[in-house]
N, C-alpha and C positions, 0 to 999 in steps of 0.2 A: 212681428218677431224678426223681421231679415234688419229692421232697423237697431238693433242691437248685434246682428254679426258686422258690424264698422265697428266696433269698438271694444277694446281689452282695459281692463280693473287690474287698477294697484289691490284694491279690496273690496269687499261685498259684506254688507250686514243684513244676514239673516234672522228675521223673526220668525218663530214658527208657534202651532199652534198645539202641536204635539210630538213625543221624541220619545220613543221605546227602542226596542232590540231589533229591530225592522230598518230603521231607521227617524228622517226629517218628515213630517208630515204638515199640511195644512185644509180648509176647509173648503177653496176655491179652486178652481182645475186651471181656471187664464193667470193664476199666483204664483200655483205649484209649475206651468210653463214656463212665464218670465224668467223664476229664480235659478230655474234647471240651469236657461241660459245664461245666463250671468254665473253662475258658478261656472259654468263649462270655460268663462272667460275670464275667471278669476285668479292671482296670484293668491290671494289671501282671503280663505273664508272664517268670517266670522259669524259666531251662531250664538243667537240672542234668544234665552230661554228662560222664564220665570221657571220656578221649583215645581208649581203644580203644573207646568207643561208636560213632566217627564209622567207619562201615563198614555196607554193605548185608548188611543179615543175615534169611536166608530163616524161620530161628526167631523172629522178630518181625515178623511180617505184619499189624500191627492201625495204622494210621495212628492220630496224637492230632491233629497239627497241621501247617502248615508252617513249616518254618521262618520265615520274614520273620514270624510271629505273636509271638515271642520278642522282648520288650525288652531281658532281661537275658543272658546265656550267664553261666553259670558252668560250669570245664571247669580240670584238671588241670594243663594243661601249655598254652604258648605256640599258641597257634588256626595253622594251616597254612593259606598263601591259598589251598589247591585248599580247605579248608572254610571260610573264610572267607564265598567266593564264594555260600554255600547262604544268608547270614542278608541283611538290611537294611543298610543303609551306617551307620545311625545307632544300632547296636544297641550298649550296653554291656557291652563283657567285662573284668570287674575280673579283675587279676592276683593271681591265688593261688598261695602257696608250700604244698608238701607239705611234712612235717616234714623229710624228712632234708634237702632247697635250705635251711630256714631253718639247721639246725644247721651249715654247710659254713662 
């Protein structure tokens, strides 16, 4: 870990393994550590979440962040305003098409 305080991020992309009203969670503790740090060092967090991430899941007990720490969401599918509610008002969610919406 001390080899990461030499170093500050234009940006950080987070994957996580699960995201509720708690916040960022994942499945490993040495993951959930790293990311803590690199966010701490981060200008720009980006948070990379499939649709069925968004659910309390007791197989990923290691918190990374809270949510409102996320500038960006990126995410699968149209955001639900029951999760909407978990992020910042100002937060950026660019509209992504999965391949088979772009082929229709």
């Amino acid at each position: 870990m001390k080899e990461i305080d030499q170093y500050e991020f234009d940006m950080a992309v987070i994957e996580t393994s699960s995201v509720n009203k708690n916040g960022v969670f994942v499945v490993n503790y040495s993951d959930a550590q790293i990311k803590r740090e690199v966010i701490q060092r981060t200008k720009t967090v980006i948070l990379l979440a499939e649709k069925y991430k968004f659910k309390a899941d007791p197989s990923s007990p290691y918190k990374v962040m809270d949510c409102d720490q996320a500038d960006i969401l990126i995410t699968d599918n149209k955001l639900k305003s029951q999760y909407r509610k978990y992020f910042r008002k100002n937060i950026k969610i660019p509209e992504v098409l999965v391949e088979e919406q772009r082929n229709r």
